[in-house]
C-alpha angles and dihedrals in degrees: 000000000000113000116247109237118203129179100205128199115195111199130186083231102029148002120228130187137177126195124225101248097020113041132200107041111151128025104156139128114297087233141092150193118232143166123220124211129157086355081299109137106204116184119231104171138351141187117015087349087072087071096075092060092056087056093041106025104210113216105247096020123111124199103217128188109216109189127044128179077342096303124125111252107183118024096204102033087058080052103062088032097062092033083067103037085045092052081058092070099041120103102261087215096062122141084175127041098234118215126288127222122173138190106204112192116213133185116270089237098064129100144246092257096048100046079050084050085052092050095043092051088047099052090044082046084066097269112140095190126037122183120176129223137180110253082223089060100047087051084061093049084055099050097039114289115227106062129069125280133182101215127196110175103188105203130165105273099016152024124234104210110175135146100223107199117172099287100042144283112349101186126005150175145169120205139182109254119092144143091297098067102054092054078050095058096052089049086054093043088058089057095045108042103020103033084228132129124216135175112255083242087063086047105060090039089061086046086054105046098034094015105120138133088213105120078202099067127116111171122140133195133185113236127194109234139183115224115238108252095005103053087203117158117248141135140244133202106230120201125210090227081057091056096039088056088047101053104024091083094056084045085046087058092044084053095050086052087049093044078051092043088052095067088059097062098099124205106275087065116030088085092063087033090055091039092050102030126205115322123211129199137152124082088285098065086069093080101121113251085007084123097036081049101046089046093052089045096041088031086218123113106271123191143176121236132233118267082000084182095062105024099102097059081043087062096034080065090049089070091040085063099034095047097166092058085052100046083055096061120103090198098053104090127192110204106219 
């Protein structure tokens, strides 16, 4: 039987995987919902199922994350979670389970022990071949490897910032702003300035909605609050010009790493980088006039990318069908 070949993204928000010959499978949370028993971890629900049981806790029952900033959480937990998303992808008219390879794709800023932690979760999973590769790296599959590209993957918990030329990354980083701290910080601003609480799920609703980086702006939305001390019930009307003062000093500090990241493109590939722009991808990248904002400040075109939430397990497909441009690359490591 033919092997299953599957390019896997593990987010700290959500997994994505795409299937050689099929593509997207899986795009679902990065969460699940298990029972213990004589050490014994059971799943009950994962992805967007797990939902339900925040509404309507259930006695016995445990809502685990299982991916943070790209690093596995919960051991055990990853592992129910991919058996079942894996399964996804299988033949449902299988007398034999085929063989499994996978390309996970992991942020440029973790380490050895934590890739090893990836591989590990994955083979107990039911993969029978890992191979590690760079997210950077698999954006650039997506978009034509081959030429240069100036990446930002704006996840939850990072941002993955890296110049890709024709043999790899040239230049990368990972730091520590994403689409969570800004939600953060709107939940903090609540607090602050509105002696009001929210739940961080009515937080990032409000940076969704109102979230821009627009000065022109002028939405509204009405929020249900609870009162600090109090905890009375009540409700506050939010502005957009309110959010955008509350996030654009942690996007101000994003600009000022890419500004940096901009002095390391060197010659051979400023041409495709000036031609191309900067490309943006990752949940984060959703944030509406992220893209209209970077470009004023970098004065250098600056675009979102299609399906920015999915892209990088579309590009980690790209090197499972074009073997010889992955077996080239110096920052594509099989652990074995």
């Amino acid at each position: 039987m033919k092997a299953i070949e599957l390019a896997i993204d593990l987010g700290s928000t959500k997994t994505s995987i795409h299937k050689r010959g099929s593509g997207l499978v899986v795009n679902d949370e990065s969460k699940v919902v298990v029972a213990t028993k004589n050490n014994k971890m059971t799943l009950i629900e994962s992805g967007k199922g797990a939902e339900r049981y925040v509404r309507q806790p259930v006695q016995g029952c445990q809502i685990l994350n299982t991916i943070d900033g790209g690093v596995i959480t919960n051991e055990r937990a990853c592992v129910c979670m991919l058996k079942d998303y894996i399964s996804r992808c299988l033949p449902g008219n299988a007398v034999f389970k085929p063989r499994i390879k996978a390309l996970a794709c992991v942020g440029c800023g973790i380490s050895l022990t934590e890739k090893k932690d990836i591989e590990k979760a994955l083979n107990m999973a039911g993969v029978n071949e890992v191979s590690i590769i760079e997210s950077p790296l698999a954006v650039a599959g997506a978009l034509g490897f081959g030429r240069g590209h100036f990446i930002v993957d704006i996840g939850s918990s990072k941002t993955e910032i890296a110049i890709v030329g024709r043999d790899g990354i040239v230049a990368g980083c990972s730091v520590d702003i994403g689409g969570d701290k800004l939600t953060k910080a709107i939940a903090d601003f609540m607090v602050t300035e509105l002696g009001s609480t929210i739940s961080f799920n009515v937080a990032e609703k409000i940076k969704r909605d109102l979230g821009t980086m627009y000065d022109n702006n002028n939405m509204t939305m009405r929020v249900n609050v609870r009162k600090v001390g109090s905890q009375r019930a009540e409700s506050e009307i939010i502005s957009s010009r309110e959010i955008r003062s509350v996030i654009e000093p942690h996007v101000i500090d994003l600009l000022h790493i890419i500004y940096n990241m901009s002095f390391q493109i060197p010659e051979n590939l400023a041409e495709d980088v000036w031609q191309e722009g900067i490309v943006l991808c990752g949940g984060g990248s959703c944030l509406q006039g992220l893209s209209d904002y970077i470009a004023k400040f970098m004065q250098l075109h600056c675009y979102k990318v299609d399906d920015p939430t999915t892209v990088v397990s579309r590009g980690g497909l790209y090197f499972l069908e074009n073997s010889t441009d992955f077996a080239k690359l110096l920052n594509v490591v099989n652990y074995k």
